[in-house]
C-alpha positions in Angstrom: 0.0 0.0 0.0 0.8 3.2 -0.4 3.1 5.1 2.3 1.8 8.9 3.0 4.5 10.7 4.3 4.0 13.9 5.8 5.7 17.3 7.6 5.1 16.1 11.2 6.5 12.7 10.3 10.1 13.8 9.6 12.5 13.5 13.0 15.3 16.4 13.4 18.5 15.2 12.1 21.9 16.4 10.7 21.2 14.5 7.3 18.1 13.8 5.3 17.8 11.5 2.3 15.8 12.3 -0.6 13.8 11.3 -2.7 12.9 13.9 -6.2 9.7 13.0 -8.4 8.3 15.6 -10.7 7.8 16.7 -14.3 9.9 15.7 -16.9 12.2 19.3 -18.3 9.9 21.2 -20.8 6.7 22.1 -21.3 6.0 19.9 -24.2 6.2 16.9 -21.3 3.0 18.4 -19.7 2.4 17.7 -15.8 2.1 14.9 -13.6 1.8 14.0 -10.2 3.2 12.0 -7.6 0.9 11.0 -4.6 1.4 11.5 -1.4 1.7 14.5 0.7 5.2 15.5 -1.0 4.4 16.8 -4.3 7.7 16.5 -5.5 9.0 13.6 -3.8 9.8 12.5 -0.2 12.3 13.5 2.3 13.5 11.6 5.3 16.3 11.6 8.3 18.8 8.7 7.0 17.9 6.3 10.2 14.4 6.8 9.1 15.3 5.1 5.8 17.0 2.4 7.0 15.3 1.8 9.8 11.3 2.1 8.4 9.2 0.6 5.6 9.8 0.4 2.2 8.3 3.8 0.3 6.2 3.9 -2.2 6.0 6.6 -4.7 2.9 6.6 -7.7 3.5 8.7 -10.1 0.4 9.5 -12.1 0.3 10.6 -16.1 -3.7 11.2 -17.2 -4.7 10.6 -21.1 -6.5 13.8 -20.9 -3.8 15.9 -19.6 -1.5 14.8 -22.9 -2.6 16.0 -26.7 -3.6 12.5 -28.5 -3.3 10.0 -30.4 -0.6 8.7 -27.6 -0.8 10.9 -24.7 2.7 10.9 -24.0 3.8 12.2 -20.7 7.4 12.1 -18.5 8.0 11.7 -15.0 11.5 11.6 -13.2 13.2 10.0 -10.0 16.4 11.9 -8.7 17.9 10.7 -5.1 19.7 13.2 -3.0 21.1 14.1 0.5 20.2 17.3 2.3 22.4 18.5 4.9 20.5 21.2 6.5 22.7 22.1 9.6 25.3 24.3 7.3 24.7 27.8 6.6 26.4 27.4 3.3 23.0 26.2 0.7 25.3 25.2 -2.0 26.7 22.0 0.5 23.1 21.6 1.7 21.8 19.5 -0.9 23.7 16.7 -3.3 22.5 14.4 -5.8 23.5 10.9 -5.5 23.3 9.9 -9.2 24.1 12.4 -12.4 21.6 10.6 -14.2 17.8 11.3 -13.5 15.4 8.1 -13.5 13.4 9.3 -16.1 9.5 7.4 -17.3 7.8 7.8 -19.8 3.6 7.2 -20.1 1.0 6.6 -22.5 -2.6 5.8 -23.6 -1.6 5.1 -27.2 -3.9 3.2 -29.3 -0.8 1.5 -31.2 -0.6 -0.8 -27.7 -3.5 -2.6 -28.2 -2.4 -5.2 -25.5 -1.7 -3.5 -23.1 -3.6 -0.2 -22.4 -2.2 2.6 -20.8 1.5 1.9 -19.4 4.6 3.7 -18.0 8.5 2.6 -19.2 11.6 3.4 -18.1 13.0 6.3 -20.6 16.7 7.0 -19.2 17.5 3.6 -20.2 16.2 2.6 -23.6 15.0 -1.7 -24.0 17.5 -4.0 -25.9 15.3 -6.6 -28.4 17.0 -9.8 -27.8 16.6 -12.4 -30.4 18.5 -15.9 -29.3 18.7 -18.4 -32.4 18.9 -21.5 -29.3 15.0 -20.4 -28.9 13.0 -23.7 -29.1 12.0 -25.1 -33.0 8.4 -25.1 -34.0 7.5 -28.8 -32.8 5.3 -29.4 -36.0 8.3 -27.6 -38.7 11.0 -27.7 -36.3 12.1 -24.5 -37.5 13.3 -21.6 -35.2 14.7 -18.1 -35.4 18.4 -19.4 -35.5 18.4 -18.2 -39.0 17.0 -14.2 -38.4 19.3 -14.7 -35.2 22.9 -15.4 -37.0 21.7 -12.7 -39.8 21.3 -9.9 -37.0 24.3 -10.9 -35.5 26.3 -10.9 -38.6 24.7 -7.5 -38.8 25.6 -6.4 -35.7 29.0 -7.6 -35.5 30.7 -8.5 -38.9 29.2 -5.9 -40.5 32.2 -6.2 -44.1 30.6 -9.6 -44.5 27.1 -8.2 -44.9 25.1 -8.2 -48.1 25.1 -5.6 -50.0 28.8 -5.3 -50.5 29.8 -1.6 -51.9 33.1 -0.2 -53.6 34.4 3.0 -54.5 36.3 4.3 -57.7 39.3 2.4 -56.9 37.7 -0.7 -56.1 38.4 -0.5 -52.1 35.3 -2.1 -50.8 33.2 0.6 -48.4 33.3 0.5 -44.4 29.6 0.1 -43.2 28.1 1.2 -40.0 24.9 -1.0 -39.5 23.0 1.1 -36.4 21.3 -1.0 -33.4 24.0 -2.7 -31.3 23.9 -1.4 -27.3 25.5 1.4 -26.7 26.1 0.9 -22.6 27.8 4.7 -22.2 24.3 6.3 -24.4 21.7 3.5 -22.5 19.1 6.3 -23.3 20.4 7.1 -26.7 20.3 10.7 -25.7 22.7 11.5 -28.5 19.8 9.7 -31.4 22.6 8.2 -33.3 23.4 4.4 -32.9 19.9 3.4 -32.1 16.8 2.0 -33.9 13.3 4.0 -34.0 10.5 2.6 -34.5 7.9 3.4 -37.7 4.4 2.4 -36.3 2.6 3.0 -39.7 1.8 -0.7 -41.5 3.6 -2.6 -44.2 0.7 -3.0 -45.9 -0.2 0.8 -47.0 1.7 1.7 -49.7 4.3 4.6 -49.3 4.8 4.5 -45.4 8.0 3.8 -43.7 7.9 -0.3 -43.7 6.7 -0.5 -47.4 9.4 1.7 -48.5 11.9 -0.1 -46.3 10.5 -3.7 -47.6 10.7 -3.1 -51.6 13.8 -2.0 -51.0 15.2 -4.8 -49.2 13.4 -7.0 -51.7 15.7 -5.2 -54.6 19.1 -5.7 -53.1 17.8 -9.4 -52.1 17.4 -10.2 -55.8 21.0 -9.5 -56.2 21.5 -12.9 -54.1 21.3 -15.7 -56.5 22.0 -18.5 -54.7 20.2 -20.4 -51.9 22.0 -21.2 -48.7 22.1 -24.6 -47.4 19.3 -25.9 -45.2 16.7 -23.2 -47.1 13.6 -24.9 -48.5 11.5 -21.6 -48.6 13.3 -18.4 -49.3 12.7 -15.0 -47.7 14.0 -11.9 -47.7 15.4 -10.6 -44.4 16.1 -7.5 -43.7 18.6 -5.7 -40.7 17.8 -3.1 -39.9 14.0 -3.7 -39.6 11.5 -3.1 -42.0 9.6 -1.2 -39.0 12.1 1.1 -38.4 13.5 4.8 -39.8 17.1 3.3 -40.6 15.8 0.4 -42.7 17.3 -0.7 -46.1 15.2 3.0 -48.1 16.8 5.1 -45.2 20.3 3.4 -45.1 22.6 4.4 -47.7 25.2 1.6 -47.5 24.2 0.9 -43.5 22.2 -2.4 -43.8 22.4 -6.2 -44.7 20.1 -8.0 -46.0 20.0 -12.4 -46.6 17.5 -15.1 -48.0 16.8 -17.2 -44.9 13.8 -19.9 -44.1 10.2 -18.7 -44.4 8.8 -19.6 -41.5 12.6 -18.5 -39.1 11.9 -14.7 -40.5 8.0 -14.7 -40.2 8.0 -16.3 -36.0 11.0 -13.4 -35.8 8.8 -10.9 -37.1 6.2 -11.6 -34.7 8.9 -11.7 -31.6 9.3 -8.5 -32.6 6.2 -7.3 -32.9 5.0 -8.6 -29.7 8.2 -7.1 -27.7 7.2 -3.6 -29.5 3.7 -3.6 -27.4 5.4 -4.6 -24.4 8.3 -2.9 -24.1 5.5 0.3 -25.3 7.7 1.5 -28.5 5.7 4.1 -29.8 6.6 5.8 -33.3 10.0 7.0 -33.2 10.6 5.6 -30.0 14.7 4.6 -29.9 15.6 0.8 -28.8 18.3 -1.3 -28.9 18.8 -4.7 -30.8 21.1 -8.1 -29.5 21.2 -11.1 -31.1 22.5 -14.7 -30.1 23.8 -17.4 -32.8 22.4 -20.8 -32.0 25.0 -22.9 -30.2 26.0 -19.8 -28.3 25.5 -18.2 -24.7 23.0 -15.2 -24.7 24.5 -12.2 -22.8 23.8 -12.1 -18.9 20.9 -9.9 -17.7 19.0 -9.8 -21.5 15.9 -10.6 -21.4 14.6 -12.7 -24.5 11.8 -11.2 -26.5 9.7 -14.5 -26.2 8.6 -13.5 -22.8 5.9 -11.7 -24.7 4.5 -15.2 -25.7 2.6 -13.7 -28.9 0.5 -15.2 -31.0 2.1 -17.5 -33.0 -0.8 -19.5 -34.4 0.0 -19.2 -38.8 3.1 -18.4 -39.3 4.4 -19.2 -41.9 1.1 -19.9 -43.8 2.0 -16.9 -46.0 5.2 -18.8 -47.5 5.4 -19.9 -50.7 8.6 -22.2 -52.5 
């Protein structure tokens, strides 16, 4: 339950801990709320922390008090100490982090599943695809094909298809965008990350059509079939959903025929992990990848934790 701390509750001491909610920086982020008698956060003597019950701070973010369709709003979390028995104010007060906690909420329609949601925003969600994820029982096909493609992406990027030269026949030096960044978790710089496109494949001239004819064009340039490939597909790094796919890249992107049925159950990892983790249009993420036969990273959560709805894929591959 919630803990309502108030004036009278706070005991005389030499050094208080806090605790800093509020608005996010900017007007555009609107206004929230946090509950409780503190209105921007809570303040306690250091015993009192130690000693007392775990505090709860809600942090509220109304639809109506953010313009639509998504209702975006940002909170923030800050600790400090307060030392209020020097004269001096700029040694009464200290943060104990430079980086501000930062959340970010929503009403958007685009989440279907899960309606109305807050996500950590200082530290921007890595999609995790691991190629050891279990096979279809019925095909007993997985995702260890989409998985060694984004990897190859990610890390061998020279190897990549498409392969480009300049005058003097020196082969060019890519830079595929989407692999972690761990000193720009946020990506408060916007370079190095993926951003989402939310508009659908399907309508022609948005951001994922564009993206998909042309990865379909440089695929064509692959004439041969790799082993173990009964139903070819075009796969595409970065995503098809995203502003830095294949029409936005330049030279930054690879692209490989893979199985059917491995780039379609990808697809919908994907697309489950976008509702969510919340990714909203041009909302920046992160992308990791595992090869099949390998150890995932520590501390990555996979994207099948979603458990989407996997029921016909594949039905839309053809020979």
């Amino acid at each position: 339950s919630e803990v309502d701390l108030s004036q009278d509750q706070l005991l005389p001491g030499a050094l208080r801990f806090s605790i800093i909610g509020g608005a996010g920086v900017g007007a555009a982020r609107g206004s929230h709320s946090v509950a409780g008698a503190y209105a921007e956060g809570l303040t306690e003597d250091i015993g009192d922390w130690i000693q007392g019950p775990d505090r709860l701070i809600v942090l509220t973010s109304p639809a109506a008090s953010f313009p639509g369709p998504d209702h975006r709003g940002f909170c923030g979390i800050r600790p400090s100490v307060y030392y209020p028995e020097t004269d001096d104010v700029n040694k009464q007060a200290g943060w104990l982090d430079d980086d501000r906690l930062e959340f970010r909420c929503d009403s958007s329609p685009k989440i279907a599943k899960h309606t109305g949601g807050c996500v950590v925003w200082s530290s921007r969600p890595v999609w995790h695809l691991d190629g050891n994820r279990a096979a279809n029982p019925d095909t007993g096909i997985g995702v260890d094909q989409t998985a060694a493609h984004i990897w190859k992406a990610l890390y061998d990027q020279q190897n990549t298809d498409t392969k480009y030269y300049d005058a003097n026949g020196e082969q060019k030096t890519k830079n595929i965008p989407g692999r972690y960044n761990s000193l720009d978790r946020g990506c408060a710089s916007q370079t190095g990350c993926l951003t989402r496109s939310t508009e659908k494949r399907t309508v022609k001239g948005t951001v994922p059509d564009l993206n998909g004819r042309a990865a379909k064009r440089e695929c064509r340039k692959i004439r041969t079939t790799p082993p173990g490939v009964t139903k070819r597909s075009c796969d595409e790094y970065p995503f098809a959903s995203t502003h830095e796919g294949v029409h936005y890249a330049g030279i930054n992107f690879s692209v490989a025929i893979i199985e059917c049925q491995d780039n379609t159950t990808a697809g919908a990892l994907l697309s489950g992990w976008y509702q969510q983790q919340r990714i909203l249009e041009k909302d920046p993420f992160w992308v990791d990848a595992t090869k099949k036969g390998s150890t995932p990273p520590a501390g990555v959560i996979p994207p099948d934790v979603t458990t989407p709805d996997l029921s016909g894929i594949g039905d839309g591959c053809s020979g």
